[in-house]
Structures are given as C-alpha cells and as structure tokens.
N, C-alpha and C positions, 0 to 999 in steps of 0.2 A: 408411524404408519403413513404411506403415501396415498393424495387421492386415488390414484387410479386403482387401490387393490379396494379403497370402501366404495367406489361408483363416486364420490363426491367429488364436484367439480371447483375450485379455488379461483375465487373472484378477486379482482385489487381491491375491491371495498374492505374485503377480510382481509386482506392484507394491511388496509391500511388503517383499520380498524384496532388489528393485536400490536400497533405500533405505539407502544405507548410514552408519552414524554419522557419518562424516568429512559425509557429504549433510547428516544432521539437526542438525550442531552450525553452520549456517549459517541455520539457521530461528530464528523466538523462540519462546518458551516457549510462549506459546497456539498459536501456527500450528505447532509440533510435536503437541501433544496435540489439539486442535481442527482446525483448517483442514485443517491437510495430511491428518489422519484421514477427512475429508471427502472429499478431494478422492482419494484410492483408492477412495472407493464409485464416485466419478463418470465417475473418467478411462475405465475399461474403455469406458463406453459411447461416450466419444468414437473411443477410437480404434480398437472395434470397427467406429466406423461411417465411418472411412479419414479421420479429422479431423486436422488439424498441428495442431503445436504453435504455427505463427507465425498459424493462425487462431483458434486461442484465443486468446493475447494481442488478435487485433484484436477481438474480443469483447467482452474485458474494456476496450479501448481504446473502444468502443463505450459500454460502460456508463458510462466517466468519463462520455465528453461529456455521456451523458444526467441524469446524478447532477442536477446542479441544474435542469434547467428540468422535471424529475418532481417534484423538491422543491417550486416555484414553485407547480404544479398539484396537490398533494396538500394544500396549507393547512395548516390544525389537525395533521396526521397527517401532514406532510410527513417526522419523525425516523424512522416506521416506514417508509419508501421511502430515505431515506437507508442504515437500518441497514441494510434487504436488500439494495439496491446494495451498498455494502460488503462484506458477507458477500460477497457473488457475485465480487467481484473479488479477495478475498482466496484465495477458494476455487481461483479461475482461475488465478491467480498460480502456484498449486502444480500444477493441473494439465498449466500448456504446460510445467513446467521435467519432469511425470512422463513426459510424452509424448516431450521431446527426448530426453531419458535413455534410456527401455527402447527407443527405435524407433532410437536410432542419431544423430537430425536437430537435433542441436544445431549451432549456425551464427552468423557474426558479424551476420547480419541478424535472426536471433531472437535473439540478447543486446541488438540498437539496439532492435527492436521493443520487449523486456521493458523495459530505462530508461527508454524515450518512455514506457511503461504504468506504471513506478512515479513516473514524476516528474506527469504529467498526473492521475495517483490523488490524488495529494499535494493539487493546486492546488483541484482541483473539488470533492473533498472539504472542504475548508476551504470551499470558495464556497457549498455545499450546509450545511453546517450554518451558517455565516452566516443564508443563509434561513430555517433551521428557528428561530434564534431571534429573528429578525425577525418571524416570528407568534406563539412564547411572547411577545414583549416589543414589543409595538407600540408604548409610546412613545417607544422609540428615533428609529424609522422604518429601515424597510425596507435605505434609500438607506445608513442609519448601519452597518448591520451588514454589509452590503454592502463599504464601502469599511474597512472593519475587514478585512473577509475576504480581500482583493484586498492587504492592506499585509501581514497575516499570509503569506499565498502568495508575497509576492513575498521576505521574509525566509526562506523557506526556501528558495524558488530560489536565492537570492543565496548563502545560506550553502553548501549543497549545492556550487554552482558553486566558492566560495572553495576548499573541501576538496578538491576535486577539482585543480584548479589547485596549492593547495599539494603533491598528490600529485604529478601531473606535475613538476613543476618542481624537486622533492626527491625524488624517486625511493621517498619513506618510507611506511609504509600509514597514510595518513592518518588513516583511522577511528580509529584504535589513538591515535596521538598525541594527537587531540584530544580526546577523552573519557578521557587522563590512563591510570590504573591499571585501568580496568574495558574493556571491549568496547563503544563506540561504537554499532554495530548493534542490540547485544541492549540498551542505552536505547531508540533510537529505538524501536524493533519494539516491547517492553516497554508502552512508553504506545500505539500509533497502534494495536496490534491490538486494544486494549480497547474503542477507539471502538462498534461494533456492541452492544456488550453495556452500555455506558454506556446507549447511545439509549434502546435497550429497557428499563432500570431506571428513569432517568430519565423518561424522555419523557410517561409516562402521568400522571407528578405537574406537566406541563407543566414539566421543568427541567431538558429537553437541552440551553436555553443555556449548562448550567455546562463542558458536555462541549464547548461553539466556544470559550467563555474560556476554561480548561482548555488547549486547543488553541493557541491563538492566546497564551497564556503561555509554554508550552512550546516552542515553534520563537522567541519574544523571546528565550527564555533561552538557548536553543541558537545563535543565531546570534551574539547577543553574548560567550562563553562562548567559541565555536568561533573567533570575530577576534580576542580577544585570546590565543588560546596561539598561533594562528596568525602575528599579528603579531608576538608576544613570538620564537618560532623563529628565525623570518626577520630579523628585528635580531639576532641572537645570533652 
C-alpha cells in the first residue's frame, strides 16, 4: 500500500530506520555509503506520490535500454551520459528494494522484474561504454568495440547463467563457492559500482576506454575463474 492512498507521508528517518544491518551487509561498500544514501533523499518522494516498487524497477529497466543509443548520440561526451545513466539505475535499484520494504509490497514478480533490471544493466552497460570508446579511440572502429562489447556481455551472461545452474543443481550458495574464501558479491559490486566515478575521472582526459577494458577484463576473468571451480566441484 502506498503513502499517498493512507494520507501518510514517508520521512528518510523511516527510511533509514527499516534499513536494517542484516539489509546493509547485502549492499557493497559504495552503494552502502553512496547510493543507497542517495536513494533515502529520493525515495519519500516516490512513494509520497503512490509510486511501486515494480514501477521503479521498470524505470530503471527503461534507462538500460536507453543507455547506449543516448551514448551513440552524445559523441565526444557520450562517458558523461553513460555515467549519469548509471548513477540513475544504481540509485533506483535501492529505491524499489526501499519502497518494497517500508510499504509491505515485496513479491515474486518484483524479485523477476529486479534480475531482468540487474542482468539487462550488466549487458547495456558494457554495450554503452563500448561506444564511449569507440569515439575516445576511432581507429579501432566503431564496429570493433562494439563487438568486443557484445563478447564481453555475453561472458557474463554465460557465466552468471553457469553459477546459477551450478546453484540449482547443488543446492550450495553458489556465490560463496565460487569466489573461494572471500564473498563473491561484495567483488563483483566492489569493481561495477565504481564504474560512474571512473567515467567522471577519466573521461575528461578522454580515457574512459580504460574503464570498458578494465570491464571487459574483469567479467574474462570472472568467467574463466568461475568454470573452472565450477567444473573442478562437479568432477569431484
């Protein structure tokens, strides 16, 4: 139920009140201090104004799509439209989980909604900063970074898909396994939330592409990394 249909109005105290540790030790380290900080300024006003949770997500599902063909048309300055996409879905990401939380309306069609929005983040993202250095670095071409970006995306689909699979099929928490002694998550989250504040440092000296190499190293590494404890298990 949203404030606006009881009259009650949604303070950040409450908000940051129902946040509770066991909530914040599933966040990473920037999106606990940064993002999610963020996203208590914002959320009131959603859902002062009778907004769901499963309409943010398609928001933020909105902004994937649009990530690269804004990039495409932003040229030279395409990293400063990436990084604010970014920011905007990272921010949003924290707002539908605030929304589900304090209103009650958490649901298995807003946990499908949220995957489709973190896996679709993942892809476009990658495809989007492709572009961006496709015009730092014209003599690549365009087409090169492109399909660089489209092989990187699909190593992470692919890898994602494995660990999930190996979760099903083992009943074991996947994440945990594969990233060995440390938490799985808080790597991944660790490097991908830095992306928006990379663009920004970078990008002005024209050397966001370090931040899609960077990128596109790290989900090689992951994938390769994650098949072989994966296969190693599964033989054992």
């Amino acid at each position: 139920m949203s404030s606006a249909s009881t009259g009650r109005r949604i303070t950040r105290e409450e908000l940051r009140g129902s946040f509770s540790a066991e909530k914040a030790a599933h966040d990473g380290l920037l999106s606990s201090r940064f993002y999610r900080q963020i996203s208590f300024f914002v959320t009131p006003w959603f859902m002062n104004a009778g907004i769901s949770a499963n309409t943010v997500t398609g928001l933020a599902i909105l902004i994937c799509i649009a990530m690269p063909p804004v990039a495409l048309l932003l040229g030279s300055h395409a990293y400063l439209g990436v990084a604010a996409f970014c920011l905007a879905y990272l921010v949003l990401d924290c707002v539908d989980g605030n929304i589900a939380r304090v209103s009650g309306s958490s649901s298995q069609m807003g946990q499908y909604l949220d995957s489709t929005a973190g896996k679709l983040y993942a892809i476009t993202r990658t495809v989007a900063l492709g572009i961006v250095a496709g015009y730092e670095l014209p003599a690549v071409g365009m087409g090169g970074w492109l399909a660089v970006s489209l092989a990187a995306a699909l190593l992470f689909v692919w890898g994602r898909e494995s660990r999930q699979y190996f979760k099903i099929t083992t009943g074991g928490a996947a994440d945990h396994f594969v990233a060995g002694s440390g938490r799985f998550k808080d790597i991944v989250l660790a490097f991908t939330e830095l992306i928006p504040l990379g663009l920004l440092v970078l990008g002005p000296a024209r050397l966001a592409w370090l931040v899609f190499v960077a990128l596109c190293a790290f989900y090689t590494a992951l994938f390769a990394y994650s098949q072989v404890r994966i296969i190693r298990k599964l033989q054992s």
